[in-house]
mmCIF file of the C-alpha atoms, coordinates in Angstrom:
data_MODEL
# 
_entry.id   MODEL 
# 
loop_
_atom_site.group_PDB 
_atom_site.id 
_atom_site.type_symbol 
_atom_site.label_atom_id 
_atom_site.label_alt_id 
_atom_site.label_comp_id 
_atom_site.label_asym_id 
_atom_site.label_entity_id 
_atom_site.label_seq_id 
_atom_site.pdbx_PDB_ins_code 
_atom_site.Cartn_x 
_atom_site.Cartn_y 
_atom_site.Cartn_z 
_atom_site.occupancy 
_atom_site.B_iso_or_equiv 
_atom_site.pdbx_formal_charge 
_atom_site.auth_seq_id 
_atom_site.auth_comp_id 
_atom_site.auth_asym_id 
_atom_site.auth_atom_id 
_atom_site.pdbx_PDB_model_num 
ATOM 1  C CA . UNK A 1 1  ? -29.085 -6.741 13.582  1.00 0.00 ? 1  UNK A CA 1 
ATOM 2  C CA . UNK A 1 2  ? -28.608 -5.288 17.178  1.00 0.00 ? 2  UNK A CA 1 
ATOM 3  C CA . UNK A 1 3  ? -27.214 -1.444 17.236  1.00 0.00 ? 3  UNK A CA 1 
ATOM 4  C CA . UNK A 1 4  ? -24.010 -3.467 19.002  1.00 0.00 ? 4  UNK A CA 1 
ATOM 5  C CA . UNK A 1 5  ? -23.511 -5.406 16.185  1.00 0.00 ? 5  UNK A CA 1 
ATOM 6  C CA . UNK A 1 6  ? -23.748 -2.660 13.585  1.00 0.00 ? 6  UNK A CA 1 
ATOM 7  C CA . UNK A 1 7  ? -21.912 -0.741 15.518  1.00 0.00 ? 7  UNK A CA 1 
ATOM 8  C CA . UNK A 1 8  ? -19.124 -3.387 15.891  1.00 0.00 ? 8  UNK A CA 1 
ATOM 9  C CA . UNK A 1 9  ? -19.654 -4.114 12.080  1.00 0.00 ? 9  UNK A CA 1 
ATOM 10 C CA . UNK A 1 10 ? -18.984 -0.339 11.178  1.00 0.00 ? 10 UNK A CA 1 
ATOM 11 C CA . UNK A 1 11 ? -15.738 0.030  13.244  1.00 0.00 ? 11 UNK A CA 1 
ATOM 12 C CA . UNK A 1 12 ? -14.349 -3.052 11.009  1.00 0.00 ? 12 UNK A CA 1 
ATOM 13 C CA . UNK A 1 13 ? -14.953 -1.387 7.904   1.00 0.00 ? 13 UNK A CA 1 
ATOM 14 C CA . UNK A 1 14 ? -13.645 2.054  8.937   1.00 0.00 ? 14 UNK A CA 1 
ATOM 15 C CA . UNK A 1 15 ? -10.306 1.602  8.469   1.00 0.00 ? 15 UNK A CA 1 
ATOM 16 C CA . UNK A 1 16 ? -10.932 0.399  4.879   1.00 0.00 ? 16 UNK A CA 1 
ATOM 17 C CA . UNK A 1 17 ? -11.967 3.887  3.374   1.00 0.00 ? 17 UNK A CA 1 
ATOM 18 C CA . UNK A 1 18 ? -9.070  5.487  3.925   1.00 0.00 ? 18 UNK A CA 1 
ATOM 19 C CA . UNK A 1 19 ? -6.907  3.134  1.624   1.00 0.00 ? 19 UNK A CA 1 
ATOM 20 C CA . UNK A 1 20 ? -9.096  3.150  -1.117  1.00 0.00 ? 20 UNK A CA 1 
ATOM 21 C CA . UNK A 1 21 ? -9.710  6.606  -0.982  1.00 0.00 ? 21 UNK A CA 1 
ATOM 22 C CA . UNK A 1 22 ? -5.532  6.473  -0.782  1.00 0.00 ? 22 UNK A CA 1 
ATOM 23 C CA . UNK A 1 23 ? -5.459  4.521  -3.986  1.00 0.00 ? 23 UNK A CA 1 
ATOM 24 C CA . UNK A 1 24 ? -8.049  6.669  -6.260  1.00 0.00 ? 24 UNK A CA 1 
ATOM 25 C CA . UNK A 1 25 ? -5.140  9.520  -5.126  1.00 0.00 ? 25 UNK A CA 1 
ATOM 26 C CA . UNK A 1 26 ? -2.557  7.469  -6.172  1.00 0.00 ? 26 UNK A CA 1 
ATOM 27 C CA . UNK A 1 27 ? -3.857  6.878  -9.301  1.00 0.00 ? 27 UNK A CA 1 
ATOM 28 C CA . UNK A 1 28 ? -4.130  9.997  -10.120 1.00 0.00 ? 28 UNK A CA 1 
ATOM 29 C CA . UNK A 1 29 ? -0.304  11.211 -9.095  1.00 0.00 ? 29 UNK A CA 1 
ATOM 30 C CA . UNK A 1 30 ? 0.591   8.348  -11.611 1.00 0.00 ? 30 UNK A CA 1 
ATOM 31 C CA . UNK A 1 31 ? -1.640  10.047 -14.183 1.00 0.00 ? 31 UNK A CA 1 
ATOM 32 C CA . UNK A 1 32 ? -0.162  13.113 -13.535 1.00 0.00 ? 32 UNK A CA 1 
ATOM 33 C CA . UNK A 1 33 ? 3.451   11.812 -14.078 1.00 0.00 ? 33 UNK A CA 1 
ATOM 34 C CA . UNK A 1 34 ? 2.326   10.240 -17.668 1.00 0.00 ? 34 UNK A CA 1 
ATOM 35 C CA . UNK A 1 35 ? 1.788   7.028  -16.554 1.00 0.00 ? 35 UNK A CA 1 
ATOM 36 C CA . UNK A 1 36 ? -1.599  5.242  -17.711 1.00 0.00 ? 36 UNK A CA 1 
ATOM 37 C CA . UNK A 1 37 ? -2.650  3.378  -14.593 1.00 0.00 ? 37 UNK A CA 1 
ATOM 38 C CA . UNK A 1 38 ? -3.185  -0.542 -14.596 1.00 0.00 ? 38 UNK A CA 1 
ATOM 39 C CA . UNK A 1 39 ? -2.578  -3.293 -11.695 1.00 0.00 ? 39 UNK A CA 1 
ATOM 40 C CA . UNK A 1 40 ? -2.058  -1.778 -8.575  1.00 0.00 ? 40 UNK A CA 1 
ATOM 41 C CA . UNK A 1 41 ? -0.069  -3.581 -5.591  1.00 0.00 ? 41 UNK A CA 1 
ATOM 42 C CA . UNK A 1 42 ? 0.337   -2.029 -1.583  1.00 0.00 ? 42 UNK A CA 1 
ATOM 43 C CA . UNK A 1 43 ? 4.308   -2.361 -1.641  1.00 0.00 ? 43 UNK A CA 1 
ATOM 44 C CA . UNK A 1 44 ? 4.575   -1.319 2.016   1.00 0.00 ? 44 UNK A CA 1 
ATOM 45 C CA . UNK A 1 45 ? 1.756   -0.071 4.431   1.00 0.00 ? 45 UNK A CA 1 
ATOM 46 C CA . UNK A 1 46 ? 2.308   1.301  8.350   1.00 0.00 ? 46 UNK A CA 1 
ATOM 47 C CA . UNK A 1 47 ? -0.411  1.867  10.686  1.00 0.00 ? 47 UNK A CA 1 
ATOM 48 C CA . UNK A 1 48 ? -0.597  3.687  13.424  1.00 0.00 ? 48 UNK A CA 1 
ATOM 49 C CA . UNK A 1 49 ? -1.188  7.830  13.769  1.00 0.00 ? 49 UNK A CA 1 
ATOM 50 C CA . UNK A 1 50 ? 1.692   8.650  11.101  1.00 0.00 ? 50 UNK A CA 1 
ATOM 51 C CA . UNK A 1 51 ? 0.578   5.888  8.970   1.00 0.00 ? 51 UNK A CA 1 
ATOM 52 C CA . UNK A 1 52 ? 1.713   5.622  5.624   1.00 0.00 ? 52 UNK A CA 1 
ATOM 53 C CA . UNK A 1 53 ? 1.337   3.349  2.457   1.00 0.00 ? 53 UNK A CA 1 
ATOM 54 C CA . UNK A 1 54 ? 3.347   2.875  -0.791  1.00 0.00 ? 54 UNK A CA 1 
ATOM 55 C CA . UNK A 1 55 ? 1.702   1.528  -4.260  1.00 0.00 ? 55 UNK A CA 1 
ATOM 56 C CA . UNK A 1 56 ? 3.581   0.172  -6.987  1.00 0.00 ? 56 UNK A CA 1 
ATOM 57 C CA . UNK A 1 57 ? 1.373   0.912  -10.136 1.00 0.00 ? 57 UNK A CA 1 
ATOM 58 C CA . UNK A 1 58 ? 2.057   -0.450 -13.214 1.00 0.00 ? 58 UNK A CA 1 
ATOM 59 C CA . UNK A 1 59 ? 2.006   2.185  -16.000 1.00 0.00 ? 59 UNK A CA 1 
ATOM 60 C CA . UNK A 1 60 ? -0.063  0.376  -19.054 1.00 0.00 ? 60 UNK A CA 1 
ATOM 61 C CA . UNK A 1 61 ? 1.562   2.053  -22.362 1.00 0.00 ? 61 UNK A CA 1 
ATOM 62 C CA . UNK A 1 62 ? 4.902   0.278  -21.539 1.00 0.00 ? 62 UNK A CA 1 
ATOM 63 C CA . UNK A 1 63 ? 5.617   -2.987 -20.719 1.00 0.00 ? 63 UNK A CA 1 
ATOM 64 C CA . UNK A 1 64 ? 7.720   -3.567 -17.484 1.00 0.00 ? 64 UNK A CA 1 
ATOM 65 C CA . UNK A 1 65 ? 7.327   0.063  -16.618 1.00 0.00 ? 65 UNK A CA 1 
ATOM 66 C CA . UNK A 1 66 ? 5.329   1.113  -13.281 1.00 0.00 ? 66 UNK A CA 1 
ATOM 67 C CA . UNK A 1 67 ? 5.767   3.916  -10.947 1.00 0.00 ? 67 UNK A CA 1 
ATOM 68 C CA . UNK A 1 68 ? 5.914   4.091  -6.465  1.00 0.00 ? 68 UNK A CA 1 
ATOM 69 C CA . UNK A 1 69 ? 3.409   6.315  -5.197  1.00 0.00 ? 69 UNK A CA 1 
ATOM 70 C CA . UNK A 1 70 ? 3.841   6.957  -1.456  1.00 0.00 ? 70 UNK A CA 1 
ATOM 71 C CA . UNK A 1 71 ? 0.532   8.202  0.600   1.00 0.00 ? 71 UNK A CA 1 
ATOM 72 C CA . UNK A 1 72 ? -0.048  9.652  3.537   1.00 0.00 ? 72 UNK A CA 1 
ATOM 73 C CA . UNK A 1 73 ? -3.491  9.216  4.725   1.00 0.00 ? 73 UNK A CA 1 
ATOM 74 C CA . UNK A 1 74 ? -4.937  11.603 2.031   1.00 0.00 ? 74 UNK A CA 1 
ATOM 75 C CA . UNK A 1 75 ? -2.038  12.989 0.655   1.00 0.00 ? 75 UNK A CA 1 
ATOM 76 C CA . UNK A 1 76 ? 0.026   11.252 -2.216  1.00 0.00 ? 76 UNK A CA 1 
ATOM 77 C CA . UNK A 1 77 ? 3.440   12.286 -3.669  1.00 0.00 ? 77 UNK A CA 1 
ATOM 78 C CA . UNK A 1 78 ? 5.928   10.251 -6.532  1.00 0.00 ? 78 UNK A CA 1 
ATOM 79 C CA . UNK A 1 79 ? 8.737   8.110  -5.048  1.00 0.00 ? 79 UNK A CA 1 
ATOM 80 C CA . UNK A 1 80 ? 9.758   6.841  -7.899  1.00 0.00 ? 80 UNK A CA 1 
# 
């Protein structure tokens, strides 16, 4: 693999970490509000410089029950 390539391959996956590391966060702000975290689905994301991205994570101990987490690159608060 050329240094191009790799290069090229590691500017593709870049913009991946931030959303996981995003969704470990929001995890945790749903463990924090008493909710068990199961399935998690992006609701809304935005890109660009004030990017943003909103998770709907269903809370396991209660059927139908699930909580919107909204993050900010690194930074996670409750919406719901």
């Amino acid at each position: 693999m050329s240094s191009r390539t790799a290069a090229l391959a590691f500017a593709l996956l870049l913009p991946l970490v931030p959303a996981q590391a995003a969704e470990a966060e929001a995890k945790e702000v749903a463990r924090s509000s008493n909710c068990k975290p199961g399935k998690v689905e992006v609701v809304r994301r935005v890109t660009g410089s004030n990017g943003e991205t909103i998770y709907k994570i269903a809370c396991t101990e209660q059927k139908d029950s699930f909580v919107l987490v909204r993050c900010y690159q690194r930074t996670c608060l409750l919406a719901r």
